[in-house]
C-alpha positions as CSV (number, residue, x, y, z in Angstrom):
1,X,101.1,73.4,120.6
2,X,102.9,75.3,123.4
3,X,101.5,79.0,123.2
4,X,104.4,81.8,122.0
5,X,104.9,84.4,125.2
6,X,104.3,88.0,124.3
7,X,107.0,90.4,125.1
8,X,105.9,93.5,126.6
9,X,109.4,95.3,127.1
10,X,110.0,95.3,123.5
11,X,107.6,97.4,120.4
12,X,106.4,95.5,118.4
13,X,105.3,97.1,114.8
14,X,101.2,95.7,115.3
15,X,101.0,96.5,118.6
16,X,102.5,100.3,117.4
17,X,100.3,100.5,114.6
18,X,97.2,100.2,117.2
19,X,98.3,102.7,119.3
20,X,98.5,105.1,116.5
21,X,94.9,104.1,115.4
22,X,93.9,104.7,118.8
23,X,93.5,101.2,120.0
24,X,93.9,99.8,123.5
25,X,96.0,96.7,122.4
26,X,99.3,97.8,123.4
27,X,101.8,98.3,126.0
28,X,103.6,101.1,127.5
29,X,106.5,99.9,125.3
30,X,104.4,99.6,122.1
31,X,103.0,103.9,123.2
32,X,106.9,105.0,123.7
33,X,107.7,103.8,120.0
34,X,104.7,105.2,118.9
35,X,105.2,108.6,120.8
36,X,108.7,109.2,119.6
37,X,108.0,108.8,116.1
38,X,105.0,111.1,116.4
39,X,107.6,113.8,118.1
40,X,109.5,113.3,114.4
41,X,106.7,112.7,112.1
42,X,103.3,113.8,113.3
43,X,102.3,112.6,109.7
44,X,102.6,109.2,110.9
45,X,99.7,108.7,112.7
46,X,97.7,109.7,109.6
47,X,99.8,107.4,107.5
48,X,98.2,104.8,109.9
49,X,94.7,106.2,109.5
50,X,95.1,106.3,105.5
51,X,96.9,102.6,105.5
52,X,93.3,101.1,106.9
53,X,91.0,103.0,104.8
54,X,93.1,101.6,101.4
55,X,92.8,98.5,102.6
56,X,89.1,98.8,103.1
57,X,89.0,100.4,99.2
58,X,91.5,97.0,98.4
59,X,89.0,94.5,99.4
60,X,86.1,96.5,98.4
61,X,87.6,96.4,94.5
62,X,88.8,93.0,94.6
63,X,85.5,92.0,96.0
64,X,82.7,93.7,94.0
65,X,85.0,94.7,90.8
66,X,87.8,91.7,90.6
67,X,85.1,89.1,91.7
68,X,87.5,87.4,94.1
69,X,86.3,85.2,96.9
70,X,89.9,84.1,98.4
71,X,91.9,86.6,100.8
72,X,95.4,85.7,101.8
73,X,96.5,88.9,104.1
74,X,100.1,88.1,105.6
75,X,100.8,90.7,108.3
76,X,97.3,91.6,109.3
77,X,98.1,93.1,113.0
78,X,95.5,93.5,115.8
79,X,91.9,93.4,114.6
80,X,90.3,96.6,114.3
81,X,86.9,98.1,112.3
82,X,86.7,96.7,109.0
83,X,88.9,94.3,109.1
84,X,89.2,91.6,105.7
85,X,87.0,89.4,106.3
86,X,84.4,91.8,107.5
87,X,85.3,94.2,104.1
88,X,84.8,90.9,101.7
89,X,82.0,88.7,103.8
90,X,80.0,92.3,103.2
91,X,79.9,91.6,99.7
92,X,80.2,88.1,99.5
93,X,79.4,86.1,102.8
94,X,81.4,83.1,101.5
95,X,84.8,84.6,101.0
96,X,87.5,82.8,102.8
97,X,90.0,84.4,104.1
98,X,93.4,83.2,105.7
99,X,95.2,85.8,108.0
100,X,99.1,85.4,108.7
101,X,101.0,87.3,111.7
102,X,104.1,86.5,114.1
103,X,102.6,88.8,117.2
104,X,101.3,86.3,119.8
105,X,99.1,88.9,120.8
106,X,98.0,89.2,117.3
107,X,97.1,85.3,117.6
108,X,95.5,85.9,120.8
109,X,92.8,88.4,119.4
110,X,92.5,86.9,116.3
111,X,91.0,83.7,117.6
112,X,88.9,85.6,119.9
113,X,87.9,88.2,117.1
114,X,88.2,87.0,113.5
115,X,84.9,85.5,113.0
116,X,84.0,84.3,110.1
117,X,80.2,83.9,108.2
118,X,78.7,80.7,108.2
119,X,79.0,80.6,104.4
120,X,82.2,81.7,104.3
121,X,85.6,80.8,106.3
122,X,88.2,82.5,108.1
123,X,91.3,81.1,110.1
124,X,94.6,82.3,111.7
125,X,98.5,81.7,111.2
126,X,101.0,82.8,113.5
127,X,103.9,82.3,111.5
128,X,106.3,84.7,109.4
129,X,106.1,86.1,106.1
130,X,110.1,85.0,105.9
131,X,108.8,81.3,105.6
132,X,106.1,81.5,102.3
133,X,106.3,78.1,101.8
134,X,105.0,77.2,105.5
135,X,102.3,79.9,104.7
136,X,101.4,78.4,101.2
137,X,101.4,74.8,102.9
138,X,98.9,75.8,105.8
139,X,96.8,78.2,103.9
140,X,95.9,75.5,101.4
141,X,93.9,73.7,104.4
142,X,91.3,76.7,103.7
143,X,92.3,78.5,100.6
144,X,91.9,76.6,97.1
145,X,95.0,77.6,95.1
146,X,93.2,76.1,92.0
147,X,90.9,79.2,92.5
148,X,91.7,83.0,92.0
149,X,93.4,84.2,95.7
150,X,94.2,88.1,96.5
151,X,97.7,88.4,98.4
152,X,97.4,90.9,100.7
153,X,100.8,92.5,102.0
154,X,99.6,95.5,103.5
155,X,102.8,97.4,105.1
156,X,104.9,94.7,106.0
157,X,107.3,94.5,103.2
158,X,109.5,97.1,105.2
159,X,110.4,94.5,107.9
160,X,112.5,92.7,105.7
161,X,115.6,95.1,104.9
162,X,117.2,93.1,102.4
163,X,115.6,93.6,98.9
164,X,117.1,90.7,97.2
165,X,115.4,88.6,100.0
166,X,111.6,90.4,99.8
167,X,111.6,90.1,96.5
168,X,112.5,86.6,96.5
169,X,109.4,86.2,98.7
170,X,107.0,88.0,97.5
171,X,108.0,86.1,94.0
172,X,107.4,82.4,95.5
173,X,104.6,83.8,97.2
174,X,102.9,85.1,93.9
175,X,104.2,81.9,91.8
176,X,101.7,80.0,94.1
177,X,98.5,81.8,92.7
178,X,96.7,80.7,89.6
179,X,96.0,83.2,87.1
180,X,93.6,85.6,87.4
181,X,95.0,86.4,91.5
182,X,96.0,89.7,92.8
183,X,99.0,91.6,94.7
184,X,97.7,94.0,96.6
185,X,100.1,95.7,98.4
186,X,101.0,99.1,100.5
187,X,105.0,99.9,101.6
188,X,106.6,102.6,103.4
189,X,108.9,104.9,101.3
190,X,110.4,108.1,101.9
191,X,109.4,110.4,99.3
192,X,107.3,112.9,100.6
193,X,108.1,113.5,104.2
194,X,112.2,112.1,103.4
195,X,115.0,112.7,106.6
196,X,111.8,112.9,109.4
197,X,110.4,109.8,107.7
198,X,114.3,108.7,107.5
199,X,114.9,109.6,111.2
200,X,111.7,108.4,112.7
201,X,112.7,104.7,111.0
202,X,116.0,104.9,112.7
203,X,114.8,105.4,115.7
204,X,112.7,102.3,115.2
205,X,115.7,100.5,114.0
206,X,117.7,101.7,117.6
207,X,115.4,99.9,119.9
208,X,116.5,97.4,121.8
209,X,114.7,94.4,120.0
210,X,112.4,95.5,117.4
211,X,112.1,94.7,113.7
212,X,114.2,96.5,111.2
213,X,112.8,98.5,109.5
214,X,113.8,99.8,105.5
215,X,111.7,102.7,103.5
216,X,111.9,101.8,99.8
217,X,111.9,103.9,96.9
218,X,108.9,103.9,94.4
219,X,110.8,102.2,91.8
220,X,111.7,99.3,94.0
221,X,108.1,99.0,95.7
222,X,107.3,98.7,91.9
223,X,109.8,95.8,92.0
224,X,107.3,93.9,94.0
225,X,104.3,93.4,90.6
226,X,106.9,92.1,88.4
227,X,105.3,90.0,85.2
228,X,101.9,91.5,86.7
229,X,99.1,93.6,85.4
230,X,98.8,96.8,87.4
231,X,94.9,98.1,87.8
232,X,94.0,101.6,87.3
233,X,95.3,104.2,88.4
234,X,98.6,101.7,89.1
235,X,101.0,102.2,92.0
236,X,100.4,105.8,93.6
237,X,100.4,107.6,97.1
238,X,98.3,106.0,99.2
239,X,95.8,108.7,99.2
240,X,95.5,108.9,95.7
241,X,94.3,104.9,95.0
242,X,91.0,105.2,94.3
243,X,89.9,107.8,96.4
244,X,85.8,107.6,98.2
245,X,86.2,111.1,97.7
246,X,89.0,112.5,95.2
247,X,88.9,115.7,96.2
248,X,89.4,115.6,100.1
249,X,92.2,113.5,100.0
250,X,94.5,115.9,101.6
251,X,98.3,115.9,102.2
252,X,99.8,113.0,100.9
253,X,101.6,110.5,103.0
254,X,105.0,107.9,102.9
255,X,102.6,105.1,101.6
256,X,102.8,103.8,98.5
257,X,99.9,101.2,97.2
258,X,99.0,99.4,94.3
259,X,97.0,96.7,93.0
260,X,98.3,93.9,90.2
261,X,96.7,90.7,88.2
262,X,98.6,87.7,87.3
263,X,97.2,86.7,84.0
């Protein structure tokens, strides 16, 4: 299989998201992006920063609380601390877990990174969240859809502009997992910080080559659990979802997460 090339001239969302966490996987490209939308939105590099630790409290719950085993996270980006397998394999050394990404520098790391327990599993996709049923096909080689699986969408939903479309997706995807699976899910909206959040994503949307990019409103996002079981305390500001400590969560951020059963 001949190798993708990675594009250095043109940001690319994971390679963004790094920078703002303060990772060295990125290119000068990747730190423009990143810089102008902290000139508009300072907020967003604490956005970044409260996006990872959810997703820590995410795998922590459906780990130890939601006794899940089985980890499909479409959209991963570049491996940092704590990342899903690492979360779940804490717990329970033989989750398996599937990552899913379409930044060849994404699949570089991975390989190299993404390590899995010897009880457990964990293997890479490089292929689009636009194409579920490729994902559903491959991830079956090491997932067992017979078998509670967690969906993890963990903001990517806002590279795919048309909601008709998402929702579509994120439908087949979830039509795929036996009862008893989970949506677990964080998407940018635009309800706390509104036009800087609105102007910083339009910028985005300018450059020469990136991924469109589309805030949603709570009510949509909400869109996304249809015919499923939200958990306590439901879909909230990303802050506010079960909180390590609920009362230094500071300002709230233009995140919105949640957590759903199919019964």
């Amino acid at each position: 299989m001949t190798e993708p090339e990675i594009n250095q001239d043109v940001p690319h969302s994971a390679r963004v998201w790094n920078y703002l966490l303060g990772g060295k996987d990125n290119y000068p490209s990747d730190q423009a992006a990143g810089d102008q939308a902290l000139d508009v939105l300072p907020e967003v590099a604490r956005l970044a920063r409260e996006s990872r630790q959810y997703l820590n409290r995410a795998v922590s719950y459906l780990v130890e609380e939601a006794g899940v085993r089985q980890f499909l996270d479409i959209g991963t980006g570049l491996p940092t601390a704590d990342n899903t397998h690492e979360v779940a394999q804490r717990s329970a050394p033989e989750a398996r877990i599937v990552y899913v990404d379409n930044d060849p520098l994404v699949l570089v790391h991975a390989r190299a990174l993404l390590t899995s327990s010897p009880e457990g599993a964990c293997e890479y996709l490089h292929t689009d969240l636009r194409d579920p049923d490729t994902i559903l096909k491959e991830a079956a080689r090491t997932l067992d859809f017979g078998r509670p699986v967690a969906l993890m969408l963990m903001g990517i939903t806002e590279f795919i502009p048309d909601h008709d479309q998402l929702f579509d997706i994120v439908d087949r995807l979830v039509a795929a997992l036996p009862s008893g699976s989970y949506l677990a899910l964080y998407a940018t909206t635009n309800v706390v910080h509104g036009e800087r959040t609105d102007q910083a994503i339009e910028m985005w949307n300018q450059a020469d080559g990136t991924t469109p990019m589309t805030a949603r409103s709570v009510e949509q996002i909400t869109r996304l659990f249809r015919g499923l079981d939200l958990v306590d305390p439901g879909l909230v500001e990303i802050t506010q979802w079960r909180p390590v400590h609920p009362d230094l969560t500071g300002d709230p951020v233009d995140g919105y997460a949640g957590i759903a059963r199919r019964s």
